[in-house]
C-alpha positions, 0 to 999 in steps of 0.5 A: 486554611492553608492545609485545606488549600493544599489538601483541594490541590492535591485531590485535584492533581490526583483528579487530573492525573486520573482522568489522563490514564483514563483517557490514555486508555483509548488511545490504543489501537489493535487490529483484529483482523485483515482480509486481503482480496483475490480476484476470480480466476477468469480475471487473471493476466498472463502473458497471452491476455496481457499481449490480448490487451495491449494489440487491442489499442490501435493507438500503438506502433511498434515503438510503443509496444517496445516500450511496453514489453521493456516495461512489464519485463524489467517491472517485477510483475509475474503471470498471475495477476487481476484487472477488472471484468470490462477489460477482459471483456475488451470493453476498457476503451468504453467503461460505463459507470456500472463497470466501477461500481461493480468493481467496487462492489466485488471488493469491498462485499468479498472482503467485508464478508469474510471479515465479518465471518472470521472475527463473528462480528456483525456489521451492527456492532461497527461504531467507525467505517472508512473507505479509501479509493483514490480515483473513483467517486460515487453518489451516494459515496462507497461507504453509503454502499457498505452500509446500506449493504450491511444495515449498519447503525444510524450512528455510525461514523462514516468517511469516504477518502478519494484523491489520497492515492497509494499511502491512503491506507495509512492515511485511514488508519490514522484517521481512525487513531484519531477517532478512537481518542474521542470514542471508547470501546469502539470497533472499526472498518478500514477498507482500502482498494482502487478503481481501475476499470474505468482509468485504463488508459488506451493513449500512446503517451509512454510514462501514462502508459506505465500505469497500465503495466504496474497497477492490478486489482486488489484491496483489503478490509481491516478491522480495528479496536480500541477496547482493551477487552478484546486484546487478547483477540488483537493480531497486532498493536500500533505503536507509531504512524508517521504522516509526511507530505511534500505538496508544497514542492512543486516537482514532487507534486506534479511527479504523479498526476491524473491528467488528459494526453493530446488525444484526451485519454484521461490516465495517470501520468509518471515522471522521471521525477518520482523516484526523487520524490520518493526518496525525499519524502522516505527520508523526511518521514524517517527523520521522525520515525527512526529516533522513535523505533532504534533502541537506545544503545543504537542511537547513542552510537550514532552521536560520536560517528556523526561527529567524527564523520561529519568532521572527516567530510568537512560538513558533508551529508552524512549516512544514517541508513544503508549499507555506509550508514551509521544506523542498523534499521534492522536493530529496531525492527523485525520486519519491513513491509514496503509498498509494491510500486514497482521494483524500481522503487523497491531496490531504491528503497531496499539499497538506501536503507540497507536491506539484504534480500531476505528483507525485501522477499515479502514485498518483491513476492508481493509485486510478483503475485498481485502487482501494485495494487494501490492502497491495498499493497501493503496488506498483500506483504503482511500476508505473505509475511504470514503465510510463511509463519515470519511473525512472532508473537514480540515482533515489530512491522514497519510499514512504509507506503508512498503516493501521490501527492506526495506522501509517505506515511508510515507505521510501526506494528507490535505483532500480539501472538504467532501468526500463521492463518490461511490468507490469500496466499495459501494456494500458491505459496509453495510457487514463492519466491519462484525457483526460476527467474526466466521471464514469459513476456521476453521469452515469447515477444522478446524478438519484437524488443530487438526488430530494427524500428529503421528497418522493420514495419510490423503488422500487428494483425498478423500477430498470432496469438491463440 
């Protein structure tokens, strides 16, 4: 009797330890696929419509326009970036609701056509669509719209994420991880972008200003797969994704808000707070991350110099990144992959995880070329990672991004084969980085950046542009 006992729990075990690696199975998550957008180029923002726009706002004097150019010349931020259609129609003071729809339509159509024609998949096959666009809202919801545009199945698993601002992307990702774990061999759509043709902001109030000079129009669509079958198709493999939040802390709440000035221009309002919450969530977020991404060797390290440091400064912080820090990050990645906020927050970043400028090229070429375009940043780095045939079949991609909220999210990507596709930046990568640091905005209005405000009024109407 008591061997048939141990014979039923032994099978059991057995059972057990099956039906595990049987599920295990789906918890792998490969991407097929990405198609990042580009804008027409009657969209596009250089200097002479750039200088078009901001004159339009009758709101501003000579201080706000000061600060304005002080702005996009320091950002980072080149000539050929998009905003949408109403605004180059002059139309960014009165956005209808159709402005935002078509945006949106421009994007998530372009993108998903080009998906679905690189792959050969139909939009019948997808089992998981999500759309994440953080300050736009409809109803019926964009996914309803992607799938009545695409006649996708009944059964098919939809979800629409708005509010979750520039890290939403990896917030999708993380959802449809999750999902892949309840359903097998399943194809899904991410589609991450932001409406801006109705949150142009036409106040004065100059940190809701600053949205205007950073944040530009793009978007990206990804597909993704947990069928092991179709490995052999996959371009990268996720290892890890990290999801940090600091809501509860009220500063780093409110550091980035959607909000109503004085004289009720609704915008995005940006405090001096930011980069702190930034470098308090990066660096919570890492505290997960890096002991999962260093080799062994690197880690074991760390232990003696943590203590014997730690013993020198008497209980002090001690370093575990950057240039004095004990931990080489690079020892654990190939690549890193930033979020084009702003090069503010990407020298931060770069200096406090000691990144030389080789590391940071993507994403500084990134921010050049298309601005920070929201939740679909990222993608624009991997791209120009891409296109310069940086990824190698073995390497891995650390993607860090950061919103309001706030978060940062990041992941960790096993690159399945060589990559050098055509994406976006074919036509214009010979121009990066560029060959001249000279900056168009300063060298045509620089002498509006250096007037005497006490002394000098100006008449903005005498301003001659062709």
């Amino acid at each position: 009797m008591d061997i048939l006992i141990l014979c039923l729990l032994l099978l059991y075990s057995l059972f057990s330890l099956f039906q595990y690696f049987l599920q295990r199975r789906n918890h792998s998550c490969y991407m097929l696929a990405y198609e990042c957008y580009k804008p027409p180029e009657d969209r596009k923002l250089d200097t002479e419509s750039c200088a078009r726009i901001v004159l339009r706002n009758h709101n501003l004097g000579l201080e706000e326009f000061k600060f304005l150019l002080k702005v996009i010349v320091s950002s980072g931020i080149g000539e050929n970036t998009y905003c949408p259609k109403n605004i180059i129609e002059r139309r960014e003071s009165n956005p209808i609701f159709e402005d935002a729809l078509q945006e949106m339509d421009e994007i998530m159509f372009d993108t998903l056509d080009k998906l679905f024609e690189r792959t050969g998949f139909s939009p019948s096959e997808i089992d998981i669509l999500v759309v994440n666009v953080s300050m736009f809202a409809s109803s019926p919801s964009l996914t309803s719209r992607v799938i009545n545009r695409y006649k996708m199945r009944e059964d098919v698993k939809a979800f629409n994420l708005a509010g979750m601002g520039c890290s939403a992307s990896m917030i999708a990702i993380d959802l449809v991880q999750q999902l892949f774990k309840t359903y097998e061999n399943s194809l899904a759509i991410v589609v991450s972008t932001e409406s801006l043709a109705p949150n142009w902001y036409c106040g004065k109030t100059s940190n809701m200003m600053l949205s205007n000079c950073l944040i530009r129009s793009g978007g990206c669509s990804m597909l993704f797969t947990n069928n092991k079958t179709l490995k052999h198709r996959a371009i990268l493999r996720l290892k890890l994704l990290s999801r940090t939040h600091l809501g509860a802390n009220n500063e780093a709440y409110g550091c980035c808000t959607q909000v109503e000035d004085e004289q009720g221009y609704n915008g995005l309002h940006l405090k001096k707070s930011l980069l702190k919450a930034a470098s308090q969530a990066l660096t919570a977020n890492l505290q997960e991350v890096v002991p999962k991404i260093l080799p062994s060797w690197e880690l074991v390290k760390f232990l003696p110099l943590y203590f014997y440091q730690s013993k020198i400064k008497k209980g002090k912080a001690v370093n575990m990144l950057g240039p004095e820090g004990l931990l080489n990050l690079k020892s654990g990645m190939e690549h890193i992959c930033l979020h084009p906020g702003g090069r503010a927050v990407i020298d931060q970043i770069g200096e406090g995880l000691g990144l030389n400028g080789y590391d940071l090229e993507p994403t500084r070429m990134a921010l050049h070329r298309w601005g920070n375009t929201s939740a679909g940043g990222v993608w624009y780095v991997l791209g120009y990672l891409e296109a310069k045939k940086r990824l190698k079949k073995g390497d891995r991609v650390l993607m860090i991004s950061l919103g309001a909220g706030f978060k940062c999210n990041s992941c960790v990507w096993e690159v399945m084969r060589d990559l050098e596709d055509a994406n976006v930046w074919k036509d214009c990568l010979e121009s990066y980085p560029p060959k001249t640091t000279s900056n168009p905005f300063k060298e045509k209005y620089g002498w509006l950046y250096e007037a005497h405000l006490s002394f000098v009024r100006f008449d903005f109407s005498k301003l001659s542009i062709n």
